[in-house]
Each structure stands twice: as C-alpha cells, then as structure tokens.
N, C-alpha and C positions, 0 to 999 in steps of 0.2 A: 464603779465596776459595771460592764455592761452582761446582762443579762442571757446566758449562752441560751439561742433556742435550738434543744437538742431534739423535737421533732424534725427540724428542718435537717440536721445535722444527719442524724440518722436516715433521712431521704437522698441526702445528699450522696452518703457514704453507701448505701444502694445503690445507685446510679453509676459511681464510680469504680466500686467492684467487683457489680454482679455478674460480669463474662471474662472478671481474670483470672486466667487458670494457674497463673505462678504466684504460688505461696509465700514466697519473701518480697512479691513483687508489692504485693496487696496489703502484707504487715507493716511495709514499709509507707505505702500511700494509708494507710489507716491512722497511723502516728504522724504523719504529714498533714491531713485535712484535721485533725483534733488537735494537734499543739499551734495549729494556724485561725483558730476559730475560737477557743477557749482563752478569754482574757485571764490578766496576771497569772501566766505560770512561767518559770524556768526551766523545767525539765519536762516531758513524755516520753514515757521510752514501752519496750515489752520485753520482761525476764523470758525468757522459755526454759519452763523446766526438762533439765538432763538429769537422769541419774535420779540421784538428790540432791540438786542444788539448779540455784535458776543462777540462768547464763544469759547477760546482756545480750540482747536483740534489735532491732530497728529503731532507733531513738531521735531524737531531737533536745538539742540543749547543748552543754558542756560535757565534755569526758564524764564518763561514769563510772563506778564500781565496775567491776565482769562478770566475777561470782557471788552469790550470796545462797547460804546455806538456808536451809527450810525451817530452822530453829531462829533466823536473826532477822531484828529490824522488823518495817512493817509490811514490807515486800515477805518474808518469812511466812512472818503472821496471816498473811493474807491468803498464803501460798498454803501454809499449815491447816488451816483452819476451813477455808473456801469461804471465808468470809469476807466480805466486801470491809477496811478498814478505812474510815475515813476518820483524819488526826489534826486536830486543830493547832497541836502546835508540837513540832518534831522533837523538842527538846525537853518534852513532860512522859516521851512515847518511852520505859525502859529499852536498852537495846538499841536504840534509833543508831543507821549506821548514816554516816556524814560524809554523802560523796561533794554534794556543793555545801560550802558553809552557809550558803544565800537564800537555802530550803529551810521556810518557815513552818508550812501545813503540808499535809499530804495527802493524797487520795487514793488509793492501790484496790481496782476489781480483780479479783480470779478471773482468768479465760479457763473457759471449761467446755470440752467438747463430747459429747457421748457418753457424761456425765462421770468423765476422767480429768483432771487439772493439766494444762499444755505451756501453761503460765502466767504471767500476771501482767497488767497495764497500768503501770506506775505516773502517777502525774504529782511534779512537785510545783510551791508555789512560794513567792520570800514573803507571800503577805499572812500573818498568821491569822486562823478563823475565815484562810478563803475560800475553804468546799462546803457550802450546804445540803440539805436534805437533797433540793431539786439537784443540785449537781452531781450528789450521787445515782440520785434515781438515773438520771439521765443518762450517766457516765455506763452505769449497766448493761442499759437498757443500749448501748451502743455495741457494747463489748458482746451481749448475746448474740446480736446481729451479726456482728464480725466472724464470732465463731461458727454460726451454721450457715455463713457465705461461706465458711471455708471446710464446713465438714467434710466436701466430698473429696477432698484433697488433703483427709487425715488433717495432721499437722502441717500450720503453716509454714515452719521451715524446715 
C-alpha cells in the first residue's frame, strides 16, 4: 500500500476549488481528486443530509445505496454522532448496511459546516484494516477544508 500524502492532497484540493462557485460542481471534483489518489478503496461518495436521512451525493465506485436513515450503519453513526467512524472490518460494525459485498473496512468523516452536519464522506475499501490513524487524521483534515471552501455557498448542493 502506498502511503497517501494528504498535505499534498489537501494543497492540491485548494488549488482546484478555491474560485468554484458551483457547489455540486466542487463536491463532485472533491470525491474525484480523493478516490483517484487514495490507494485500495472501492467506493467515495458524499451522503447529504435531507430531512433525516442522508441521500446519496457525488460518488465514485459502483451503484450505491440512496437513502440511509441517521439511526443505520456507519454512515448513520457517523452522521448521528458527528463522529469521525473509522471500522476495520464492516462485518463486526452492528447494523453495517451492504451496498458492495467487496466492502471490507470503512472510513465515514462528518462534513460539518457552521458547526451544523450537511453530510458525510463515506470511503469504502475490500481490504480489511485499511484506514489508519494517519488516514483518518488526514481524511478530516480534508473534509474541513472542503467545508469552509464551501461555506460561503451554504450547502454544497
């Protein structure tokens, strides 16, 4: 496994969003330049919470779930809680919902904006035990960035 360097990444992802003013345009390229850089995963996507329940967003991968309620899985948990859920292996997580069967481990940040939940950034992977500490730190430390590129246009979508 190669080593994601997520300073770079997050410089990158700077560069590439800081003058776009359309908000699906940039959720879209955010989940593009992270599931293109990030070795061994199958899926990135972003829920956007409606209502109560998060609703498939800009992804990358195979078809996915659409809805998921705030009580389910680790995208739920993650979305419930505002805590970062990183799972080393999906099928020990209660609840786990099983959009690819090929999803081993998982990594799901809160997007939080104005210190309100807008939704989550789901990243799956078939190899189990493949997000670490640094991957989470890093994984955050993106998604903060992402959200206060995009404060000033509310929500991204």
């Amino acid at each position: 496994m190669i080593e994601t360097d997520y300073k770079l990444l997050n410089s990158q992802l700077q560069a590439l969003l800081g003058e776009e003013a359309d908000a699906l345009a940039a959720a879209a390229n955010f989940v593009g330049l992270l599931y293109n850089a990030i070795d061994e995963i199958n899926w990135l996507g972003i829920y956007v919470l409606r209502g109560d329940e998060l609703v498939l967003g800009p992804f990358q991968g195979r078809p996915a779930c659409v809805h998921i309620a705030l009580d389910e899985g680790v995208c739920g948990a993650a979305a419930s809680t505002l805590q970062t859920q990183r799972v080393a292996d999906v099928h020990a997580f209660p609840g786990h919902i099983v959009c690819d069967p090929d999803s081993r481990s998982e990594l799901v940040v809160p997007l939080v904006s104005h210190g309100n939940l807008i939704g989550v950034l789901d990243i799956d992977s078939p190899v189990t035990r493949r997000f670490s500490e640094a991957d989470q730190i890093g994984v955050e430390l993106l998604c903060e960035s992402f959200c206060t590129l995009q404060e000033a246009r509310k929500y991204f979508i």
